[in-house]
N, C-alpha and C positions, 0 to 999 in steps of 0.2 A: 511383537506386541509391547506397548507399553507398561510400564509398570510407575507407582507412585512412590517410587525411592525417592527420597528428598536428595539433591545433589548438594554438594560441597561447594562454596563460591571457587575453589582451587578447580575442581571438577566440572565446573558449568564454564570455567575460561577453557579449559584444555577443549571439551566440546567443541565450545563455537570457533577456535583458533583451528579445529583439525575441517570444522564445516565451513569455514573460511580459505581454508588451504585445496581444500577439493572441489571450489568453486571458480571455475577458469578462468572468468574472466577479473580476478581479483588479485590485485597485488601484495601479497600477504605481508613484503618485510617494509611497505608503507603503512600498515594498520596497525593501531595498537587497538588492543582490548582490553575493561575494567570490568571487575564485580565485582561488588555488595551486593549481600544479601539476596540473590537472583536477580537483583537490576545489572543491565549488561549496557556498558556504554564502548561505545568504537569511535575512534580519533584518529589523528591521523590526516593522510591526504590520499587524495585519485588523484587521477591523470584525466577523468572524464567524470559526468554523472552519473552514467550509467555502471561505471563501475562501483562508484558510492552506495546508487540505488539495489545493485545486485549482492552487494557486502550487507546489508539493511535485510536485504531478503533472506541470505544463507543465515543469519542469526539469528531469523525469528525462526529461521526451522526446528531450530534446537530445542530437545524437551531441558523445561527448566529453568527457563528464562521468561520472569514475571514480569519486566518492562524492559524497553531497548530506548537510549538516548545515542541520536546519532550527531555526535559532534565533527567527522570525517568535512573536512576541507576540499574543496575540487581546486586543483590546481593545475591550471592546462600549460601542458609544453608550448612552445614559441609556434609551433604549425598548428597548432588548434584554434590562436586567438583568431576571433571572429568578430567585426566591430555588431552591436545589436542590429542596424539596422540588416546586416546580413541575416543573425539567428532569425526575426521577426520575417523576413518575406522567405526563407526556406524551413520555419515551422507552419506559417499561411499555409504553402505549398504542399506540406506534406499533410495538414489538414484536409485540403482541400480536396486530395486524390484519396484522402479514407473513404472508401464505400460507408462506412457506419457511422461515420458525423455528419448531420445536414448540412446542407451548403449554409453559408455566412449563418449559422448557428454560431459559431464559438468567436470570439476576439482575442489576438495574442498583441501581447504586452511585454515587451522585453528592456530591461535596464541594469546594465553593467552584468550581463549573460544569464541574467535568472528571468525565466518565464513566468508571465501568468496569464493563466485562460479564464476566462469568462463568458459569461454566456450561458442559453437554455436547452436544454435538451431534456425529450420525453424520458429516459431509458437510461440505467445507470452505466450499462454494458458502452452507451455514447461516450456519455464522459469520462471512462475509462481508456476509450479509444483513441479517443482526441490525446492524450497525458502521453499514451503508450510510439505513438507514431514521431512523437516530438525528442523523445527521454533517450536515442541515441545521437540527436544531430553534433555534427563538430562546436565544440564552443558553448555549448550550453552546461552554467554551472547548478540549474536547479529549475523547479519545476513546483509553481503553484495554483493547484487546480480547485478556481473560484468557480466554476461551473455549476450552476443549480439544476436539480431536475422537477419539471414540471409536468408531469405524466395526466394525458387527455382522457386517458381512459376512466368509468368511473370504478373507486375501488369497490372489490364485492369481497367483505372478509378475511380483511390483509391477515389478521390475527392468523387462521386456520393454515390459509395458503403458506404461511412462513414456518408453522408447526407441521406443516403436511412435509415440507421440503425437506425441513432439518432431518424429520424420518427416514427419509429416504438416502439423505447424503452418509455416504460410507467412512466418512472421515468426521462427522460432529454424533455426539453423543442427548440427543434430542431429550433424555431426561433429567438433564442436568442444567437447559437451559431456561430461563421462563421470557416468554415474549409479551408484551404486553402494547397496544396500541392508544394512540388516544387520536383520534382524524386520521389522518396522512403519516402520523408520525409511528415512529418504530422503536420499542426503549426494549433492549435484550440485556438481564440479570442472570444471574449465576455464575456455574464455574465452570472451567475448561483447561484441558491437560496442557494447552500449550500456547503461544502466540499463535503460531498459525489458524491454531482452529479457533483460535476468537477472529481473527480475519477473515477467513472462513464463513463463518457464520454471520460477517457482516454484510461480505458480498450477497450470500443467497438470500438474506433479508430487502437489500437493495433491488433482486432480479422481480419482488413482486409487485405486479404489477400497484401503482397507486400511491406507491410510497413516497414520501417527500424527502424525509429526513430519515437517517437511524440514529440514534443516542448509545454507544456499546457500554454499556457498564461494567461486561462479563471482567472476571476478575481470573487471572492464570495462578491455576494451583497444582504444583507438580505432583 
């Protein structure tokens, strides 16, 4: 169980450097890591994106860590380079064989190896899919998912359904959040023990049906 000992910026590097270290697909003696004050920034270089994006992930697991800045460089060895028009017709590709993105739903855009997807999809879970099927290809240094969702259904009670959720999820602490709607929109205040559970709590905000936007204001207080 967690507890709300305040860490030490010495104490919050040692942390994420050991949850860095026990993350495999990560190369730890290419990453550096910084705190202040619980802000945690990582620099540095990959060899891929997905090792960036998985160095990104192991850091927000760490209790303790009030904002993460990813300065981390993708620098591909000589058998990875990829000219874009390769990345763009085998991200298409891998699009296109996702079961959960609708066909010609999304557009990939690709320029000097960084992606960007655009496009509509009903369902957050879509544009999630579409980002995830894309984020190990060879050659790709980054990934920007312009993707809006425009969900057919009509909402009945976003407000409840995202407070109904939060109750349920074993990992968010539902009285410490407040949800507040206005249309389609989604604005989530308060506090939460950690990065992940504010991400968390933004995804199962996203899962209900109606929503357009979330606005996360939650603020991480160890």
């Amino acid at each position: 169980m967690q507890t709300n000992v305040k860490k030490s910026d010495t104490e919050l590097k040692r942390d994420v450097l050991a949850e860095l270290k026990y993350e495999p697909s990560v190369k730890l003696s290419d990453i550096g890591v910084l705190v202040k004050d619980g802000t945690v920034t990582l620099n540095g270089y990959a060899s891929n994106y997905s090792e960036k994006w998985n160095a990104v992930q192991a850091a927000k697991r760490v209790g303790g860590v009030k904002a993460l800045a990813d300065d981390i460089v993708v620098k591909l060895p000589g058998s990875l380079l990829r000219t874009d028009g390769d990345i763009a017709r085998a991200a298409a590709n891998q699009i296109n064989w996702c079961f959960s993105v609708p066909t010609g739903a999304v557009k990939v855009t690709v320029r000097e190896g960084w992606i960007t997807l655009e496009g509509e999809v009903e369902w957050w879970y879509q544009k999630n899919a579409a980002e995830d099927v894309i984020r190990y290809l060879a050659g790709v240094k980054g990934v920007t998912n312009l993707i809006t969702i425009k969900p057919k259904l009509v909402p009945t009670d976003i407000e409840n359904t995202i407070k109904s959720a939060f109750e349920r999820h074993a990992v968010l602490d539902a009285q410490k959040i407040q949800v507040e709607t206005s249309g389609n929109k989604v604005i989530l205040r308060g506090k939460v023990r950690n990065y992940a559970e504010r991400d968390e709590a933004e995804r199962a905000s996203w899962a209900a049906p109606g929503v357009f936007s979330v606005d996360n204001q939650l603020k991480v207080e160890w």
